[in-house]
N, CA, C and O atoms as a GROMACS GRO file, in nm:
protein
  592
    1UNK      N    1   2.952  -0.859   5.206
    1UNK     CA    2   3.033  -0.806   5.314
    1UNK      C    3   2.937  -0.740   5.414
    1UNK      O    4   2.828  -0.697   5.377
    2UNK      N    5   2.975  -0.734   5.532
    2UNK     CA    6   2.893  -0.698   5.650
    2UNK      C    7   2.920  -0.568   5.665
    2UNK      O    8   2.989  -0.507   5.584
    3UNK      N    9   2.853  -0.501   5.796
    3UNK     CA   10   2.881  -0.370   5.776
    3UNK      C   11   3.006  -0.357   5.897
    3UNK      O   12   3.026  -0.254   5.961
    4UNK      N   13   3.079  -0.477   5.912
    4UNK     CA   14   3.148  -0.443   5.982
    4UNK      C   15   3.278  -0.498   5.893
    4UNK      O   16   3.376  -0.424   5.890
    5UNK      N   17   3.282  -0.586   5.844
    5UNK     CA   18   3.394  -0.574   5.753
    5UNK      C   19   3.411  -0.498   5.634
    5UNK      O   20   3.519  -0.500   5.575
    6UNK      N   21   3.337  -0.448   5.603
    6UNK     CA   22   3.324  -0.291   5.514
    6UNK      C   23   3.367  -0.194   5.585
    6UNK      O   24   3.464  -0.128   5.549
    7UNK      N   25   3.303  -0.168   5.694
    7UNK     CA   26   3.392  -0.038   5.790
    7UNK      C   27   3.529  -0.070   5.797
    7UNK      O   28   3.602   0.028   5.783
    8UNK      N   29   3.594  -0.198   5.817
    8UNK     CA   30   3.694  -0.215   5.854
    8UNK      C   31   3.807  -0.174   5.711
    8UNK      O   32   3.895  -0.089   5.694
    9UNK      N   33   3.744  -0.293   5.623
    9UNK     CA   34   3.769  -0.205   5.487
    9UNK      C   35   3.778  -0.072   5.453
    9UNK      O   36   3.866  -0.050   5.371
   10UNK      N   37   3.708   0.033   5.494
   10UNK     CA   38   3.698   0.171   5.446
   10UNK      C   39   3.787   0.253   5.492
   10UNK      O   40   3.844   0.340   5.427
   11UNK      N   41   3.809   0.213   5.669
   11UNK     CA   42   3.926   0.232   5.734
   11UNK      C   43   4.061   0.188   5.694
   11UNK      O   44   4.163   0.257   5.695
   12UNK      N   45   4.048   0.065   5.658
   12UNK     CA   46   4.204   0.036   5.609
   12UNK      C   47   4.239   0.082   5.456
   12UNK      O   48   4.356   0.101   5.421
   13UNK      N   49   4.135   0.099   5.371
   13UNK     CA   50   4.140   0.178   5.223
   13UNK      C   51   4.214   0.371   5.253
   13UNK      O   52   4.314   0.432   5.215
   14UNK      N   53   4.093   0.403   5.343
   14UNK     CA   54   4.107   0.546   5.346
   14UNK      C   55   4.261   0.633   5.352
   14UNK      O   56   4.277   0.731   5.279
   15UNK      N   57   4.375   0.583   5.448
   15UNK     CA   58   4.456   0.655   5.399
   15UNK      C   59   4.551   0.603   5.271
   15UNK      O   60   4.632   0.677   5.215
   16UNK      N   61   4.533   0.487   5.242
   16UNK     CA   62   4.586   0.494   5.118
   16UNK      C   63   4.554   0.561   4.972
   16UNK      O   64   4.617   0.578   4.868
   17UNK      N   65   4.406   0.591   5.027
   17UNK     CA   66   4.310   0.673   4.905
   17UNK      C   67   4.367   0.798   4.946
   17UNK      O   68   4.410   0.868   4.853
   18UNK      N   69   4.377   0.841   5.059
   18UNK     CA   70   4.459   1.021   5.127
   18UNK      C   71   4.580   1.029   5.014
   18UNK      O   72   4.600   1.085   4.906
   19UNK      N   73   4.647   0.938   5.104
   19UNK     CA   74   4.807   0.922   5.025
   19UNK      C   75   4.816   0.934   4.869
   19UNK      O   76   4.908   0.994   4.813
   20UNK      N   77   4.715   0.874   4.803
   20UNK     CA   78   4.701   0.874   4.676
   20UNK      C   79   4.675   1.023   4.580
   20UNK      O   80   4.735   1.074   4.485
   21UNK      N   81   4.574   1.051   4.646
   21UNK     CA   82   4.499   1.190   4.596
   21UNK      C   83   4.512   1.281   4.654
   21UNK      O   84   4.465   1.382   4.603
   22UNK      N   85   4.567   1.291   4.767
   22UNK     CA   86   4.630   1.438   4.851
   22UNK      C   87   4.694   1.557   4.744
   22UNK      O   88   4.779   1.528   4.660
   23UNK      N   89   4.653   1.661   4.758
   23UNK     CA   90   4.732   1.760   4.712
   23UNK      C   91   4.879   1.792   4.752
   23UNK      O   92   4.931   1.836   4.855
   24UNK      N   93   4.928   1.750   4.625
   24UNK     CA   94   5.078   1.781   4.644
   24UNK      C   95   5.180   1.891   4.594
   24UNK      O   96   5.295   1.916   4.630
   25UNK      N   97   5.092   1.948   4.494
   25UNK     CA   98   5.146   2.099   4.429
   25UNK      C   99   5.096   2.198   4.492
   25UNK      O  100   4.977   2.230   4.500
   26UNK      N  101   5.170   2.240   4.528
   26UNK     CA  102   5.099   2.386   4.579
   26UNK      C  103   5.128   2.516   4.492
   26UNK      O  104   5.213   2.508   4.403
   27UNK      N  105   5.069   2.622   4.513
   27UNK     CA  106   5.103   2.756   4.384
   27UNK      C  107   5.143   2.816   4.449
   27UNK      O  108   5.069   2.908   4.482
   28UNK      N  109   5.306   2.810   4.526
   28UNK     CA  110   5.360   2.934   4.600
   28UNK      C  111   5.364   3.067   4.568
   28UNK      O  112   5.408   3.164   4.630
   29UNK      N  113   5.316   3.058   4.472
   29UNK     CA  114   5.310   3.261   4.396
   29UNK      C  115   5.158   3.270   4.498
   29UNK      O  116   5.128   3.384   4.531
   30UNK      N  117   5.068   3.159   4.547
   30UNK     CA  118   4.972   3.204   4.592
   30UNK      C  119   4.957   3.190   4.765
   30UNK      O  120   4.889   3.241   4.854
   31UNK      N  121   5.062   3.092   4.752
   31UNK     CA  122   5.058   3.061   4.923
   31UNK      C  123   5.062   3.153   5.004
   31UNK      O  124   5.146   3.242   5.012
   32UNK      N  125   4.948   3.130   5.083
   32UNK     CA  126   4.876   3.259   5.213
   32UNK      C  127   4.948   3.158   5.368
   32UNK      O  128   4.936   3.041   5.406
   33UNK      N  129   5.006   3.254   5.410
   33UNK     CA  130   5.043   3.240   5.557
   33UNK      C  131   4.948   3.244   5.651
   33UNK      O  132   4.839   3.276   5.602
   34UNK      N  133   4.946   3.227   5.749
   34UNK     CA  134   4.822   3.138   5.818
   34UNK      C  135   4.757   3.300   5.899
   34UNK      O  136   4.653   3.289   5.965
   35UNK      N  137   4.799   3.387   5.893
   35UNK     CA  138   4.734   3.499   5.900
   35UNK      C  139   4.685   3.555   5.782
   35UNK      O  140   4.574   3.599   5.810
   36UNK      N  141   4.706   3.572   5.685
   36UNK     CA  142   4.685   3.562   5.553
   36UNK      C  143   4.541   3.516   5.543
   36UNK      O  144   4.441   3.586   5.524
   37UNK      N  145   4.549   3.394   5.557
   37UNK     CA  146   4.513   3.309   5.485
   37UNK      C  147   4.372   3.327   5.607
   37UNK      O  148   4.261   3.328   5.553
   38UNK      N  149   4.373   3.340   5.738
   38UNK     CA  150   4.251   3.355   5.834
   38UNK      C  151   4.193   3.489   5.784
   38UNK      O  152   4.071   3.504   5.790
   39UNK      N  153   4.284   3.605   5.727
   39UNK     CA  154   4.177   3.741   5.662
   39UNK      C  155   4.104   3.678   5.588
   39UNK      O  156   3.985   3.681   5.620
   40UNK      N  157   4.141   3.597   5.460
   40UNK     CA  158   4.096   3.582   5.354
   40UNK      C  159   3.942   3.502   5.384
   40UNK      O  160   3.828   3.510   5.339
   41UNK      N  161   4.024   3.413   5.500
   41UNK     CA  162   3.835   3.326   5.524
   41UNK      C  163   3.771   3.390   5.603
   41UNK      O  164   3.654   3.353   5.615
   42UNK      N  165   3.817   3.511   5.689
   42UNK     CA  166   3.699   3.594   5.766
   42UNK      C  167   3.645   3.685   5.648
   42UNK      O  168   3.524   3.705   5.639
   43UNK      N  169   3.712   3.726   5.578
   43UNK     CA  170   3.604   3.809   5.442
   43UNK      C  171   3.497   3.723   5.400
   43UNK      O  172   3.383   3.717   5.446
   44UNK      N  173   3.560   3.641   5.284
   44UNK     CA  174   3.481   3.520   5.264
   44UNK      C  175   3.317   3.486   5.350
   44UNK      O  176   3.205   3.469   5.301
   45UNK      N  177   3.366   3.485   5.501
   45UNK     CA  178   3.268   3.461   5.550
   45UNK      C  179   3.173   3.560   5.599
   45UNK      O  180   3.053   3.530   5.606
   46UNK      N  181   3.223   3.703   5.642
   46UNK     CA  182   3.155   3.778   5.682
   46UNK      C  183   3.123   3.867   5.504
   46UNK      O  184   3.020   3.934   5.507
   47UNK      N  185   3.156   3.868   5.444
   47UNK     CA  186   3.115   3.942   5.322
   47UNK      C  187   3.248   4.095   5.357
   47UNK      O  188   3.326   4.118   5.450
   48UNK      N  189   3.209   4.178   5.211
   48UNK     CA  190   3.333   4.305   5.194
   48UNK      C  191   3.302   4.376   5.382
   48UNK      O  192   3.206   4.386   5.457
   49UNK      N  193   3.427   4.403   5.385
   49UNK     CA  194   3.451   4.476   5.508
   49UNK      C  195   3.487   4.595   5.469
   49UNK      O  196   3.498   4.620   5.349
   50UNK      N  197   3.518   4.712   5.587
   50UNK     CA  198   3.650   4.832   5.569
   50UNK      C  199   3.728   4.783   5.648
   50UNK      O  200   3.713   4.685   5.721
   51UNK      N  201   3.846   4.876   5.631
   51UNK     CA  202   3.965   4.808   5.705
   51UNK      C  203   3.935   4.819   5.820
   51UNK      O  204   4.001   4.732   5.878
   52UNK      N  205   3.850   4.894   5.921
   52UNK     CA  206   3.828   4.892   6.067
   52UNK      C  207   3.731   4.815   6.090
   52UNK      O  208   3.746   4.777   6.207
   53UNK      N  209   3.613   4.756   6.035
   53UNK     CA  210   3.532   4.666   6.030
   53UNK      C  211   3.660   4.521   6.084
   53UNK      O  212   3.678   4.457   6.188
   54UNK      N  213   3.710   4.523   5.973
   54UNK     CA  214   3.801   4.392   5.940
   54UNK      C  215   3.918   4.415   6.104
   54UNK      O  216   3.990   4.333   6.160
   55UNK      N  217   3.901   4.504   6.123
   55UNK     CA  218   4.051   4.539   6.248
   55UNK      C  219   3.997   4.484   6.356
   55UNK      O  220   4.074   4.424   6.431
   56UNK      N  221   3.877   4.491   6.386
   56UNK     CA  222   3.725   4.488   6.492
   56UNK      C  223   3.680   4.326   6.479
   56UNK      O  224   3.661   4.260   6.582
   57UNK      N  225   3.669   4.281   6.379
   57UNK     CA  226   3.651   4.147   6.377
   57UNK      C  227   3.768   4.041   6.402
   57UNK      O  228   3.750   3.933   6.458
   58UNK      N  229   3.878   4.085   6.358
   58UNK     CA  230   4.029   4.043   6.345
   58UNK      C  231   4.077   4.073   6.482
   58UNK      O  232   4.149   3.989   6.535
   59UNK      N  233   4.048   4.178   6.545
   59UNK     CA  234   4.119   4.143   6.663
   59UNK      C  235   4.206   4.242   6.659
   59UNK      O  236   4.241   4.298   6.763
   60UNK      N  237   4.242   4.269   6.563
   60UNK     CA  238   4.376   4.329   6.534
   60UNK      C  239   4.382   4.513   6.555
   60UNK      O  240   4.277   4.566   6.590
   61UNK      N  241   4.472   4.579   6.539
   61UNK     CA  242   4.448   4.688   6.534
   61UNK      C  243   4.464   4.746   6.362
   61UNK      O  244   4.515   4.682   6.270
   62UNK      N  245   4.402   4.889   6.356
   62UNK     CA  246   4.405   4.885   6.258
   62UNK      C  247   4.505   4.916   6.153
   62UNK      O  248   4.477   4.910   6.033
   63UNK      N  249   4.603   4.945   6.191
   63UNK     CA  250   4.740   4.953   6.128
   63UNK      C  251   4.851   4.846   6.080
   63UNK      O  252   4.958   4.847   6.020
   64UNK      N  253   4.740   4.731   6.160
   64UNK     CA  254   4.837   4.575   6.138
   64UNK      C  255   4.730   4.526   6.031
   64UNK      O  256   4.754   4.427   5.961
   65UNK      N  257   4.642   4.578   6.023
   65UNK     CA  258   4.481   4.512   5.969
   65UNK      C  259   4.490   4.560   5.832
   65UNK      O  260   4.430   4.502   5.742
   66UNK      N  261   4.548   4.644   5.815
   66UNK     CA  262   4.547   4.763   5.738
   66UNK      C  263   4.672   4.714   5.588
   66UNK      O  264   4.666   4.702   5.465
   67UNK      N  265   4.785   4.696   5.708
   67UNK     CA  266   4.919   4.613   5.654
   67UNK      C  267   4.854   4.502   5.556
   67UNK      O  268   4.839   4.510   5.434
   68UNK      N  269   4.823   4.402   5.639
   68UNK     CA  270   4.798   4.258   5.572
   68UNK      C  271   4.702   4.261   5.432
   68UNK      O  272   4.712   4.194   5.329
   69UNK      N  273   4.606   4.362   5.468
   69UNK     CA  274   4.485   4.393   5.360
   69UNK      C  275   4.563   4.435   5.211
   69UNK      O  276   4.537   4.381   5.103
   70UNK      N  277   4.652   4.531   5.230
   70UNK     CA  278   4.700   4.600   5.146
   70UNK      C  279   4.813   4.501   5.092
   70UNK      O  280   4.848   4.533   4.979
   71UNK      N  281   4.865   4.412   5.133
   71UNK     CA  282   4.966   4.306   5.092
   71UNK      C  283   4.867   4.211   4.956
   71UNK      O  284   4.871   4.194   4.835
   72UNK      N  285   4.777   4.168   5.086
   72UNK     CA  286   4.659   4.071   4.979
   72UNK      C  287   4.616   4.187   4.881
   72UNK      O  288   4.594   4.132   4.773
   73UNK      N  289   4.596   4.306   4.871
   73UNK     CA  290   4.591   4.382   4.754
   73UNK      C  291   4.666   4.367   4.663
   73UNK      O  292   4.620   4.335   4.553
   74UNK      N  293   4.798   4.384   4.682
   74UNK     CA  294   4.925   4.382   4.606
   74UNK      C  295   4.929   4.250   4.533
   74UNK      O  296   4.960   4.252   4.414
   75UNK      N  297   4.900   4.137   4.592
   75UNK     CA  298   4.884   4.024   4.512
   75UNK      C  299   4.765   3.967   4.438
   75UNK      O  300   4.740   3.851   4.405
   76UNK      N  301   4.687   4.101   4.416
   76UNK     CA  302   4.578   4.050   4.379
   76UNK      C  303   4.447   3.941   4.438
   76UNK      O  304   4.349   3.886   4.386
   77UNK      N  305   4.492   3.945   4.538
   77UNK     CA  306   4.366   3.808   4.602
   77UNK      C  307   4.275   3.962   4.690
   77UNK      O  308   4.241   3.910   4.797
   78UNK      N  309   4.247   4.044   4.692
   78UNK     CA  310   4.194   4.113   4.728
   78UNK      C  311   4.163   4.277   4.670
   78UNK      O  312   4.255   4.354   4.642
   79UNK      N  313   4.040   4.306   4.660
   79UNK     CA  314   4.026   4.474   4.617
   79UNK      C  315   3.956   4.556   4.662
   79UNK      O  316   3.854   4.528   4.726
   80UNK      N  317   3.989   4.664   4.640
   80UNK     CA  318   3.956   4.822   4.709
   80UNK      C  319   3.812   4.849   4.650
   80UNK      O  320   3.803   4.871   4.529
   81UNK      N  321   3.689   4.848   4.735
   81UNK     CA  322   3.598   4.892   4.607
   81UNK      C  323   3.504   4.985   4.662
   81UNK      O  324   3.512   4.956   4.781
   82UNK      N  325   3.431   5.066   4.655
   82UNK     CA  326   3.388   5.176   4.728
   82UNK      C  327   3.229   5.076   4.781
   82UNK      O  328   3.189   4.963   4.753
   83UNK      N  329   3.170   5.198   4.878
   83UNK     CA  330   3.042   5.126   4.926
   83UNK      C  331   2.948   5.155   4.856
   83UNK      O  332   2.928   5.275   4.874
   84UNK      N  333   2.849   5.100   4.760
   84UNK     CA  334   2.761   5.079   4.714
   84UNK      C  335   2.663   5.222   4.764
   84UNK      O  336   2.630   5.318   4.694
   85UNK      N  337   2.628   5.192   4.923
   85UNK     CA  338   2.542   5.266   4.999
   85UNK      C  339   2.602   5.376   5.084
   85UNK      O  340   2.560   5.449   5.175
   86UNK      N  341   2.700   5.363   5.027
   86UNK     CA  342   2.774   5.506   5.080
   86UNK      C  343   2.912   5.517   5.024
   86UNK      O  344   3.002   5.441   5.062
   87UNK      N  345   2.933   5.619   4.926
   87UNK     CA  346   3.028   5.610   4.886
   87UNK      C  347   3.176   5.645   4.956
   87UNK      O  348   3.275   5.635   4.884
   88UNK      N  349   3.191   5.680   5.076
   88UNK     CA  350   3.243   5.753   5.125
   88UNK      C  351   3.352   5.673   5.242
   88UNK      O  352   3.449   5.703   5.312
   89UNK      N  353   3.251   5.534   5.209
   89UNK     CA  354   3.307   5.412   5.273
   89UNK      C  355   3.411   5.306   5.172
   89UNK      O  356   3.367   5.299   5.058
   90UNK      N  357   3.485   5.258   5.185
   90UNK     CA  358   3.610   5.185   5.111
   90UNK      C  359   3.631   5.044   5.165
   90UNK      O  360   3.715   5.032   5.254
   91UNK      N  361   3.541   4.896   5.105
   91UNK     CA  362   3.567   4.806   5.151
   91UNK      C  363   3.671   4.696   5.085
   91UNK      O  364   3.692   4.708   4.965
   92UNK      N  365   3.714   4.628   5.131
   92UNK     CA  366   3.784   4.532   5.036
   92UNK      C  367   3.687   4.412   5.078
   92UNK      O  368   3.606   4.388   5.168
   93UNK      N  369   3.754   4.330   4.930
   93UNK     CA  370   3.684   4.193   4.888
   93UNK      C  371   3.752   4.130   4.848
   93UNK      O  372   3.864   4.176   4.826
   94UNK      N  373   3.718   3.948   4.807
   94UNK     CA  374   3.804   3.890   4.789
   94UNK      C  375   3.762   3.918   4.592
   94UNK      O  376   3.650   3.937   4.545
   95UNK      N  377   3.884   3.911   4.523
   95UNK     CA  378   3.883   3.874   4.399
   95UNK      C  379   3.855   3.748   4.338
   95UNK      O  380   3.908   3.665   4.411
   96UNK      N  381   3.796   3.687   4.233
   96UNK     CA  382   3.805   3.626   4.181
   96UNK      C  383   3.956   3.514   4.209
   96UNK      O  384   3.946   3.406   4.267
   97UNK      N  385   4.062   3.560   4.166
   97UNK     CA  386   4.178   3.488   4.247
   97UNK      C  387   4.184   3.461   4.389
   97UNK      O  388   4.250   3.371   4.441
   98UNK      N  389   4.102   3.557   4.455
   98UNK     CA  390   4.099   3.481   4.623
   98UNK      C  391   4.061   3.433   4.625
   98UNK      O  392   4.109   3.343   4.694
   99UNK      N  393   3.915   3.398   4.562
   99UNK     CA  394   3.820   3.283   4.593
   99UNK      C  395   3.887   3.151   4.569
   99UNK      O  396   3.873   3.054   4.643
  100UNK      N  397   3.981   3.153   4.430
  100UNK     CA  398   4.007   3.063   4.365
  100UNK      C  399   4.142   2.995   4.515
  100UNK      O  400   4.142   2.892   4.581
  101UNK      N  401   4.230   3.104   4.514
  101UNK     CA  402   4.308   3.078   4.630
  101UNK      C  403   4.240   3.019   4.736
  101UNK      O  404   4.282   2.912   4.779
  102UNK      N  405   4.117   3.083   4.798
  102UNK     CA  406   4.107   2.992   4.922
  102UNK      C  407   4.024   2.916   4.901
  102UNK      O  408   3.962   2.893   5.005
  103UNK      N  409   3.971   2.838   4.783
  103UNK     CA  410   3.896   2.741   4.767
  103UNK      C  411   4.021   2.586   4.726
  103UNK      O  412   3.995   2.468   4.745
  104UNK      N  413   4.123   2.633   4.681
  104UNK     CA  414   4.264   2.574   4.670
  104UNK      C  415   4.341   2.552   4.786
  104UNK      O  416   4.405   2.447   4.784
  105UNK      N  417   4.354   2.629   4.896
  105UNK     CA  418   4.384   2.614   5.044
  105UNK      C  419   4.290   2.521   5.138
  105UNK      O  420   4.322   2.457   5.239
  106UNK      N  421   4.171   2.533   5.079
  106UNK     CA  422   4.082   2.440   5.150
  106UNK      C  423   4.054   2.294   5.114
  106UNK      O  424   4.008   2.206   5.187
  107UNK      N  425   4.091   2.286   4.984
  107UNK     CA  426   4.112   2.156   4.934
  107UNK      C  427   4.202   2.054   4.979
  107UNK      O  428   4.322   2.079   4.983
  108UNK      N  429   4.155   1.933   5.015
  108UNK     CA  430   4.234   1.852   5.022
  108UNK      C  431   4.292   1.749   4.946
  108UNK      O  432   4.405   1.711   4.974
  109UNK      N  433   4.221   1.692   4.841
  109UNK     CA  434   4.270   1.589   4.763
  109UNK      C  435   4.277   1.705   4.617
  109UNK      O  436   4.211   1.809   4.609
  110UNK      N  437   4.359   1.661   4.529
  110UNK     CA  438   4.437   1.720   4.410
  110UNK      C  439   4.307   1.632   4.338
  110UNK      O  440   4.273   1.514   4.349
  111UNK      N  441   4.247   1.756   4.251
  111UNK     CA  442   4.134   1.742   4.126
  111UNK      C  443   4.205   1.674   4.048
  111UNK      O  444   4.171   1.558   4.027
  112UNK      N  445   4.333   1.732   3.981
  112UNK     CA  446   4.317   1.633   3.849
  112UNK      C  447   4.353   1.456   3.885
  112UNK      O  448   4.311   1.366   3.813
  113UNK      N  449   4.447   1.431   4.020
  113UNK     CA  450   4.427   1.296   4.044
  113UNK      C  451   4.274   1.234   4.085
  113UNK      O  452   4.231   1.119   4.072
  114UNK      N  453   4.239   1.298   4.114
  114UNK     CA  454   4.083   1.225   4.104
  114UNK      C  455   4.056   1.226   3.969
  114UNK      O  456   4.025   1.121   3.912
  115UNK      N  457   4.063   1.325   3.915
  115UNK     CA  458   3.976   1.350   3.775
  115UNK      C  459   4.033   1.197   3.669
  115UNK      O  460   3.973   1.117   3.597
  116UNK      N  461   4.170   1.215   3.708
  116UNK     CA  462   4.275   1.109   3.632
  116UNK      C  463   4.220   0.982   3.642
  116UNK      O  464   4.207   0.908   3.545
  117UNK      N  465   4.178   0.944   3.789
  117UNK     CA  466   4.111   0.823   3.806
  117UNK      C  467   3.979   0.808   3.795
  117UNK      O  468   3.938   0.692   3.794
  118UNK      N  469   3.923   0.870   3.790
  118UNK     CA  470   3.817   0.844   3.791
  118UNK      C  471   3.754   0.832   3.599
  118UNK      O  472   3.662   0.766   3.551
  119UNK      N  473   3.830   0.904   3.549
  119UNK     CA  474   3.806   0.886   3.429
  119UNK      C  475   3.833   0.729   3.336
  119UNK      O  476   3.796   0.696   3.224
  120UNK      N  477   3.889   0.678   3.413
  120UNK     CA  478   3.958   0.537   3.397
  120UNK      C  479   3.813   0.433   3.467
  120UNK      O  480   3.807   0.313   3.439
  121UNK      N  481   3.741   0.480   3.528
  121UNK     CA  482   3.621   0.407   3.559
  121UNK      C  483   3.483   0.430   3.497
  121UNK      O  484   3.466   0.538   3.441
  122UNK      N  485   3.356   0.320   3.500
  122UNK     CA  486   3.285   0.336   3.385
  122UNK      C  487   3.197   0.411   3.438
  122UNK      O  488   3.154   0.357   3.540
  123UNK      N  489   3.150   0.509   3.416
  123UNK     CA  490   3.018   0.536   3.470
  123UNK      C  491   2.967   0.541   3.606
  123UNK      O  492   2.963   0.618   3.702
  124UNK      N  493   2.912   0.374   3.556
  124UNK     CA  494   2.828   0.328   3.663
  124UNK      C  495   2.900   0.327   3.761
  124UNK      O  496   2.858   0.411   3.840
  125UNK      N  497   3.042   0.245   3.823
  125UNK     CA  498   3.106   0.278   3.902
  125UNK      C  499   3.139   0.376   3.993
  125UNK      O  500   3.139   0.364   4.116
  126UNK      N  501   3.166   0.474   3.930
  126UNK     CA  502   3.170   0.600   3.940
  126UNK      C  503   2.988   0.677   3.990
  126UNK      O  504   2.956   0.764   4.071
  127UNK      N  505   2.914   0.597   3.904
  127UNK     CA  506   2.796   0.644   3.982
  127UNK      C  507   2.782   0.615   4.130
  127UNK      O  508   2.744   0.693   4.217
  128UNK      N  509   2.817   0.491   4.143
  128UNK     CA  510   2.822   0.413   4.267
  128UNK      C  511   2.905   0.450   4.357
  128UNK      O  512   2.860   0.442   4.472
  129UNK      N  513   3.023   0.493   4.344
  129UNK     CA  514   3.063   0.507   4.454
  129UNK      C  515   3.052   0.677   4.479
  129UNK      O  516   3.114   0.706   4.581
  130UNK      N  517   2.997   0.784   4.421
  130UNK     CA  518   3.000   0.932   4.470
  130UNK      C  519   2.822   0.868   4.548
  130UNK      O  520   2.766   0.938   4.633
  131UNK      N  521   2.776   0.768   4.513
  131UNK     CA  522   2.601   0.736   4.562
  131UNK      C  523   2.691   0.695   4.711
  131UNK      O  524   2.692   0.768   4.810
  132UNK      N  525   2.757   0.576   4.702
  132UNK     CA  526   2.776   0.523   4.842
  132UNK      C  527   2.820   0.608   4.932
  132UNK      O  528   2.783   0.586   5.047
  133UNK      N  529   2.906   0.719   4.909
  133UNK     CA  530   2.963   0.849   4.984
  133UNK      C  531   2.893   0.904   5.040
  133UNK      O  532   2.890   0.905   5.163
  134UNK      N  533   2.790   0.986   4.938
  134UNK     CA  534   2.702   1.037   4.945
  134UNK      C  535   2.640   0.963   5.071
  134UNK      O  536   2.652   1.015   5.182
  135UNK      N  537   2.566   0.831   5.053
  135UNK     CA  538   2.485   0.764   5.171
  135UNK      C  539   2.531   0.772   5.318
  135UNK      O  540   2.470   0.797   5.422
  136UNK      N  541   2.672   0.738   5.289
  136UNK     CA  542   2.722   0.747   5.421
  136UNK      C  543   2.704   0.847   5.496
  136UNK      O  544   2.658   0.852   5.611
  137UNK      N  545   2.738   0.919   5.434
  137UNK     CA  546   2.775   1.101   5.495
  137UNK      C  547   2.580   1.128   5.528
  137UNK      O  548   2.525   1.173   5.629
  138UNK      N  549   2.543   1.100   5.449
  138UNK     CA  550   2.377   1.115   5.510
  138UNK      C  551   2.330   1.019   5.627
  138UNK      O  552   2.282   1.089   5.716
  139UNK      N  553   2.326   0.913   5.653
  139UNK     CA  554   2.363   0.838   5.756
  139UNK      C  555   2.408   0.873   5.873
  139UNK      O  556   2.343   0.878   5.978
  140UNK      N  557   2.533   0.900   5.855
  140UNK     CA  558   2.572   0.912   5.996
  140UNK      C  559   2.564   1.103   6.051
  140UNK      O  560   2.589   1.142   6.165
  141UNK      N  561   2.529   1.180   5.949
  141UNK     CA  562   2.437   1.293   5.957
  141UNK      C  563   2.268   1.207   6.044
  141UNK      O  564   2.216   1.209   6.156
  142UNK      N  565   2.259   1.186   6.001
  142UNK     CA  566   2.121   1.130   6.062
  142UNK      C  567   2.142   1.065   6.234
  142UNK      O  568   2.063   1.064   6.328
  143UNK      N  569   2.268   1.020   6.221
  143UNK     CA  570   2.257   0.936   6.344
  143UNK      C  571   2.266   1.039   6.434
  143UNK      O  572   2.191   1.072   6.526
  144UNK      N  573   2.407   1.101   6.377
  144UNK     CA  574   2.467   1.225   6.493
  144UNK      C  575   2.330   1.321   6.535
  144UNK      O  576   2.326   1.379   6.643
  145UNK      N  577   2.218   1.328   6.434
  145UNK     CA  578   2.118   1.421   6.454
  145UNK      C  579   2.054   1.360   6.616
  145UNK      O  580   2.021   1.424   6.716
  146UNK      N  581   2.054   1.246   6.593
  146UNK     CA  582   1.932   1.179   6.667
  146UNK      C  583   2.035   1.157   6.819
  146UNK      O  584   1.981   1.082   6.901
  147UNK      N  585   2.143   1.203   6.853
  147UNK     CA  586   2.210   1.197   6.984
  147UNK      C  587   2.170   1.266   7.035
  147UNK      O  588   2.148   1.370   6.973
  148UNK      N  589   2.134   1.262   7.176
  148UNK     CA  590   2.140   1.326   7.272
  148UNK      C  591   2.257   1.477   7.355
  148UNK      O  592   2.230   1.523   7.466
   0.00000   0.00000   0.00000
């Protein structure tokens, strides 16, 4: 196969592979609302905040900042923990369950249907095609590098 009827192939495979392995359960005891769910990845990304740190980055003021923090407390995807280098300071972080939460929000295809299928293939297969992925995605990393 050429590399143009392979593309064409990969394109006409791909959303049926979506459709297939898309995440379709979700853990509404964990589901973060899309404000929610933007605290959780500005922690994540900036590391533990205080609540005015977090109000200042967020945009927000600190009484709305303050609200949302203390909610994600309540459910556990977030905790109160003092400052290391100053005790006097009070940051929150994500918990162990947040991480898990927003690494589950960020997911797109459902693990165990992959896991399901893929276990049904030999090996080598399976070697082959996380290799061919892999190539691609390095590839056209390479190309995009080399644009202008």
């Amino acid at each position: 196969m050429d590399a143009q009827d392979a593309a064409h192939t990969f394109v006409d495979l791909f959303p049926d592979v979506y459709r297939r392995f898309h995440r379709r359960v979700h853990h509404t005891e964990y589901q973060l609302t899309s404000e929610s769910l933007a605290v959780v990845q500005h922690l994540a990304d900036a590391g533990p905040l205080t609540v005015t740190e977090a109000s200042r980055h967020l945009g927000r003021s600190q009484a709305a900042t303050s609200e949302i923090l203390s909610r994600l407390v309540d459910r556990g995807l977030l905790a109160r923990m003092p400052d290391e280098r100053d005790r006097r300071r009070i940051l929150v972080w994500l918990t162990p369950l947040g991480h898990e939460t927003l690494q589950e929000s960020r997911s797109v295809l459902a693990f165990h249907l992959v896991h399901r299928a893929m276990n049904q293939l030999p090996a080598r297969q399976r070697n082959a095609l996380i290799q061919g992925m892999q190539e691609l995605l390095l590839k056209d990393a390479e190309l995009e590098k080399d644009q202008p």
